[in-house]
C-alpha positions in Angstrom: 135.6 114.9 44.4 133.0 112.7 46.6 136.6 111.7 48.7 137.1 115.2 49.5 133.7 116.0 50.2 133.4 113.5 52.3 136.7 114.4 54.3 135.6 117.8 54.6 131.8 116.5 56.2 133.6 114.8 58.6 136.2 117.2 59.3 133.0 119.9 60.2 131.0 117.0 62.2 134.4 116.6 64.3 134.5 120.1 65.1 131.3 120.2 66.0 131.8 117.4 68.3 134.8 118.9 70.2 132.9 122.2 70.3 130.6 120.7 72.6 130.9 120.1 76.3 129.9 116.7 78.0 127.6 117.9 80.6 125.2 116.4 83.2 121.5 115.6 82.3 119.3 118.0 83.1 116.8 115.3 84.3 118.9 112.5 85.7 117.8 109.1 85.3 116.5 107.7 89.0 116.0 103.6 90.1 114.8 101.7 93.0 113.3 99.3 94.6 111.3 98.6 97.8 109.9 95.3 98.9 106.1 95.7 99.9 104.6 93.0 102.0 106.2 89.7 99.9 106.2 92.0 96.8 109.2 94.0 95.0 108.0 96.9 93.5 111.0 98.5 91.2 110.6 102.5 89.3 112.5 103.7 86.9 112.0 107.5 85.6 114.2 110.4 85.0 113.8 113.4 87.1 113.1 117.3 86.1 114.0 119.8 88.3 112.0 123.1 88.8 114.8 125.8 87.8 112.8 128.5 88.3 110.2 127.6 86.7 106.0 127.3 88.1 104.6 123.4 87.5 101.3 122.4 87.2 99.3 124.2 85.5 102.2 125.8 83.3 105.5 123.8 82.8 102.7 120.6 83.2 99.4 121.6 82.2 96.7 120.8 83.6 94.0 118.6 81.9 97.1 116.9 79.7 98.9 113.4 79.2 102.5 113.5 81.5 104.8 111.2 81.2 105.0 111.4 85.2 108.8 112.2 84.8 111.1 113.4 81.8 112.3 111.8 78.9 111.7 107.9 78.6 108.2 107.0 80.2 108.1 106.1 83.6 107.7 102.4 84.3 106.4 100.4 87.5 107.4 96.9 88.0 104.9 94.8 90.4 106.9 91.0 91.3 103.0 89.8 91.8 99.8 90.5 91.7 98.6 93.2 93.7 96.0 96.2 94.2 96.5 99.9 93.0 93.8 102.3 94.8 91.9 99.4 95.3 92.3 98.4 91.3 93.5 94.4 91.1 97.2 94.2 89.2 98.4 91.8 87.8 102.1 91.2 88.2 104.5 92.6 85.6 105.8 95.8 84.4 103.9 99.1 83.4 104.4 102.5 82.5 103.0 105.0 84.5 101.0 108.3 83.0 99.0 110.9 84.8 96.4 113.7 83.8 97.3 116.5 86.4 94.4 119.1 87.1 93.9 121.4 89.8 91.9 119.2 92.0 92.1 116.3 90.9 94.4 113.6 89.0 94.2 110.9 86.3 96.4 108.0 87.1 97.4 105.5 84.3 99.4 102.2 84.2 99.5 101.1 80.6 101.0 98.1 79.1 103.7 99.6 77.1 106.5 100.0 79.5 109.0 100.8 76.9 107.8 104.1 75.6 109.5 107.4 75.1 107.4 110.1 76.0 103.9 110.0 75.6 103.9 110.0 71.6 103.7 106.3 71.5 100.9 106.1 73.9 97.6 104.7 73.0 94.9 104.4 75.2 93.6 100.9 74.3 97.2 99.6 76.0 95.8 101.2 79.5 94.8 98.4 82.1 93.7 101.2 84.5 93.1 104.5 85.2 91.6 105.8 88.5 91.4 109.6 89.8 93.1 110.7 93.0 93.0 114.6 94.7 96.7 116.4 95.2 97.8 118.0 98.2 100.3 120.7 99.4 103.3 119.3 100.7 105.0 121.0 103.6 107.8 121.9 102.1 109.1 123.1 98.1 110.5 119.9 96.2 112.5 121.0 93.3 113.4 118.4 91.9 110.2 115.5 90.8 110.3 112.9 93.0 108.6 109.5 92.9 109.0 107.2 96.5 107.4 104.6 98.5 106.3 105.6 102.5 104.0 104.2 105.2 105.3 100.7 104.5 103.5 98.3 106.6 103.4 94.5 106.4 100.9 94.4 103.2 100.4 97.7 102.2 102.1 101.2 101.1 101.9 104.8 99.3 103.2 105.5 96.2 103.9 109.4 95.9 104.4 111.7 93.0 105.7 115.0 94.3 107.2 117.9 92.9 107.1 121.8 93.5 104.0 122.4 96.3 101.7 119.0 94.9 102.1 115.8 96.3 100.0 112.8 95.0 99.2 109.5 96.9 98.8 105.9 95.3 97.7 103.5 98.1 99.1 100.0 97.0 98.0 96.9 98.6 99.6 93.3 98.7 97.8 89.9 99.3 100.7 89.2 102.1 97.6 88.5 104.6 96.0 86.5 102.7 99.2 84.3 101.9 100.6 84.3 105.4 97.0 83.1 106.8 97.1 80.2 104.3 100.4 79.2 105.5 99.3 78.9 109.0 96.2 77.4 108.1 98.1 74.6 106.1 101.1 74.2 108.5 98.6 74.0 112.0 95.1 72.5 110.7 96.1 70.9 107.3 99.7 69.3 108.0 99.1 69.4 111.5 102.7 70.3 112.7 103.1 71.0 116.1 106.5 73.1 117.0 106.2 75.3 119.8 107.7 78.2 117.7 105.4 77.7 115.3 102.1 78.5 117.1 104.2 81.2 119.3 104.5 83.0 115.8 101.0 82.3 114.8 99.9 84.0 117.7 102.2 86.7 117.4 100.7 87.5 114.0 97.5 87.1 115.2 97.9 89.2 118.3 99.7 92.5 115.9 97.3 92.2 113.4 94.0 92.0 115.4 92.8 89.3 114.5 91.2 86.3 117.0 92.3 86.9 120.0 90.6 83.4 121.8 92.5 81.6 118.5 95.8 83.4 119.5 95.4 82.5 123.0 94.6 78.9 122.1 97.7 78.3 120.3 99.9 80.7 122.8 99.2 77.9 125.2 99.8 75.3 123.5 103.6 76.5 122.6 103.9 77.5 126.8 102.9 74.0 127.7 105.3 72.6 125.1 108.0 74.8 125.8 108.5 77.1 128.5 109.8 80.5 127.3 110.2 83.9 128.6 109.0 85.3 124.8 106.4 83.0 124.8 104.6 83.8 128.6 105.4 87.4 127.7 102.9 87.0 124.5 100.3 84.6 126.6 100.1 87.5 129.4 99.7 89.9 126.8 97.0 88.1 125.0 95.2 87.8 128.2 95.7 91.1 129.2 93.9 91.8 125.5 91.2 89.6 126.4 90.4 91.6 130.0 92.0 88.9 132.0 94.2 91.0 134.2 94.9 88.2 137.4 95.7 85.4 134.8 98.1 88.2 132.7 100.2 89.1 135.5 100.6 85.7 136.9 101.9 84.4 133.3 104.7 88.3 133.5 105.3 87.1 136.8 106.3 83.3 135.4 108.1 85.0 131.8 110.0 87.4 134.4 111.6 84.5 136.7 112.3 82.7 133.3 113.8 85.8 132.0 116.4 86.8 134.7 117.6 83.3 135.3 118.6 83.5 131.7 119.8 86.9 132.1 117.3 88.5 129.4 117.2 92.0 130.6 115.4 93.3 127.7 112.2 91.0 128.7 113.0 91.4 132.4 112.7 95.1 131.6 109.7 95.4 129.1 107.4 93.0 132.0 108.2 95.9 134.3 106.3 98.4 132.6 103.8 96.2 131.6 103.2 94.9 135.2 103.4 98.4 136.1 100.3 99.2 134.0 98.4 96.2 134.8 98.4 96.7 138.4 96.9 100.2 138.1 94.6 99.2 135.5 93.4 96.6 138.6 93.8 98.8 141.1 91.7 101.6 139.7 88.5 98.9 139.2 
């Protein structure tokens, strides 16, 4: 009796399984990964879609724990240490919860990364939570969408969107701080002296704003090591930063003769312009 019993329990739970169709998630699982400054940040979530269907304030309500996506919880990976709104992070792996409200949000990064949902969550795992204001986005997103903009060389945005609301997590690297010890060891410390080096220590001096009479100090030395089209290019540049107009274009005048008799017509081309502007800028004093 228990044999055919069991025959016939398997016999319905067959049925049943060729009765159903294999169809696609309705909130597809999403991954990816962009490199911040010297730092990898990876996301994994799964991704709702609207389907008709009003947001926050109904779908998500407001003044409520959300996983920030759909089934599993949402999890953040940092590959080092880093700020989140202007929270220090250490490196690892998080999950990420919010609190939506009307006019304002309740981010979370808790320990637990391996959660489903939020009925595992406990708030004693959370190593931060910090409140951010939503906006209207220009356009309708139906589908929940987590990505990474305004990448610069330490820094970016972390955005939630979905429907009309779009929230912003500034994140901030320590790729500054690491790239200004590794001059400051390589020029001052170890005392290496490669004209390349100190034209690329000026460079990042000279993008980043920083000390201009330091940039110029070590532009020269590279130029009076090593003659360069790229490297003049910079030293009239830096001058030209520092309100020295006459010394600027004689150095585009010496990177342009450099850079035609080595056929660079992209350097040729850029002192152009720049000569162009200086001499009005000289002419108009």
């Amino acid at each position: 009796m228990k044999k055919i019993i069991s025959a016939i329990a398997a016999l319905i739970i067959a049925n049943i399984s060729y009765a159903q169709l294999n169809l696609p998630p309705a909130s597809p699982d999403a991954m990816f990964k962009q490199q911040v400054g010297f730092t990898e940040v990876e996301i994994k979530y799964s991704r709702p879609s609207a389907r008709g269907r009003a947001i926050f304030g109904s779908l998500v309500p407001y003044g409520e724990l959300w996983r920030t996506g759909a089934s599993d919880a949402t999890s953040v990976h940092f590959s080092d240490s880093i700020k989140v709104n202007g929270n220090a992070l250490l490196a690892g792996i998080y999950s990420l919860f919010s609190i939506p409200g009307e006019n304002e949000w309740t981010i979370i990064l808790n320990k637990d990364a391996e959660m489903h949902g939020t009925s595992e969550y406990t708030q004693d795992q959370d190593v931060m939570r910090f409140v951010v204001k939503p906006e209207k986005t220009a356009r309708f997103y139906e589908t929940f969408t987590i990505e990474i903009s305004d990448v610069t060389k330490d820094a970016a945005n972390l955005l939630l969107v979905w429907e009309n609301t779009q929230v912003k997590i500034s994140i901030q690297t320590y790729a500054d701080k690491k790239v200004m010890a590794e001059i400051n060891d390589r020029i001052n410390i170890k005392k290496e002296d490669r004209p390349s080096l100190f034209y690329h220590s000026s460079l990042y001096y000279f993008n980043n704003n920083k000390d201009l009479k330091q940039a110029y100090a070590w532009i020269q030395f590279a130029t009076g090591k090593s003659p360069d089209a790229g490297y003049l290019q910079l030293q009239a540049k830096i001058e030209a930063g520092l309100g020295n107009y006459p010394a600027a274009i004689k150095s585009l005048k010496n990177s342009t003769e450099l850079a035609k008799s080595k056929k660079l017509d992209q350097i040729v081309s850029a002192n152009d312009k720049l000569l162009e502007e200086w001499n009005k800028k000289t002419t108009n004093k």
